[in-house]
C-alpha positions as CSV (number, residue, x, y, z in Angstrom):
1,X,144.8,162.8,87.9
2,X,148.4,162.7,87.5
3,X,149.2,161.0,90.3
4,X,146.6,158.5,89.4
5,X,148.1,157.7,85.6
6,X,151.5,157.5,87.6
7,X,150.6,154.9,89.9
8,X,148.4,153.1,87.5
9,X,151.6,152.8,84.7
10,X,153.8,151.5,88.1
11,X,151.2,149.0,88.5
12,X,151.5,147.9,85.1
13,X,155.2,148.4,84.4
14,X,155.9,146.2,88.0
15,X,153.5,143.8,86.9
16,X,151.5,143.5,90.1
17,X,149.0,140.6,90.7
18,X,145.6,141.7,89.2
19,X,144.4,141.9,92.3
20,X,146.2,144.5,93.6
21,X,145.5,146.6,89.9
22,X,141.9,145.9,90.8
23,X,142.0,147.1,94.2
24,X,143.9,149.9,92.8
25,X,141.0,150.9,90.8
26,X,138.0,150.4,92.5
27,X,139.5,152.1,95.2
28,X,140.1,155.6,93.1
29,X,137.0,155.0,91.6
30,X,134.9,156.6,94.1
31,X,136.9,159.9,94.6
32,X,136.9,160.0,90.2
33,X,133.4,160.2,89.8
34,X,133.0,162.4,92.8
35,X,135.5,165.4,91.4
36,X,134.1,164.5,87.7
37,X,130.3,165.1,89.1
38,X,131.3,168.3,90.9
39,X,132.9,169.8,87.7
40,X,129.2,169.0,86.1
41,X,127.4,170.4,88.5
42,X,130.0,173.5,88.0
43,X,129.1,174.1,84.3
44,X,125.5,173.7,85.4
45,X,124.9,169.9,84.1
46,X,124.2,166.5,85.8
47,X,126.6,164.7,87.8
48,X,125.0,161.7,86.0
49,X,125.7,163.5,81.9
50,X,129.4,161.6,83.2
51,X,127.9,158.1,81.5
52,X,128.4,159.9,78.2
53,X,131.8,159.4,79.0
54,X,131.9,155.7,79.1
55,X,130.7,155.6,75.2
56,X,134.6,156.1,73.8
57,X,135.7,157.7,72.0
58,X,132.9,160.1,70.6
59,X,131.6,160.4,74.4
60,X,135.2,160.6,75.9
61,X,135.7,164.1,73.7
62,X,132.0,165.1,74.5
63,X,132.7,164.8,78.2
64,X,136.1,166.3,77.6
65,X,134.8,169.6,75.8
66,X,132.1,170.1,79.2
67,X,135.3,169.1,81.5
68,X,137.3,172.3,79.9
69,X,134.2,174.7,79.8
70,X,134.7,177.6,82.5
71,X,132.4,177.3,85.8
72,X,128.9,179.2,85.4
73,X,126.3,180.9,87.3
């Protein structure tokens, strides 16, 4: 994650063609939703329970309170 925010603020500090940003992205969007469903599946919820996320910001601190929950059985 932190290596994504870093490369994502050069991208926007350089000012790169918004091509390349969107490359950027759709190319770390993949591996994103893959470690955010395994975390899910980890505190025994749907990989898919990851859409509340996209409703900001009352869905961005939902998802973030199930992100920081420890794994379960």
């Amino acid at each position: 994650m932190l290596f994504f925010v870093a490369v994502s603020l050069l991208i926007g500090v350089i000012g790169l063609p918004d091509i390349l940003a969107s490359i950027w992205l759709l190319g770390t969007m993949v591996p994103f939703l893959s470690v955010s469903a395994r975390r899910l599946h980890d505190t025994n919820r749907s990989g898919w329970l990851q859409i509340v996320s996209w409703f900001a910001p009352v869905g961005m601190i939902i998802a973030i309170c199930w992100f920081s929950q420890p794994p379960r059985d």
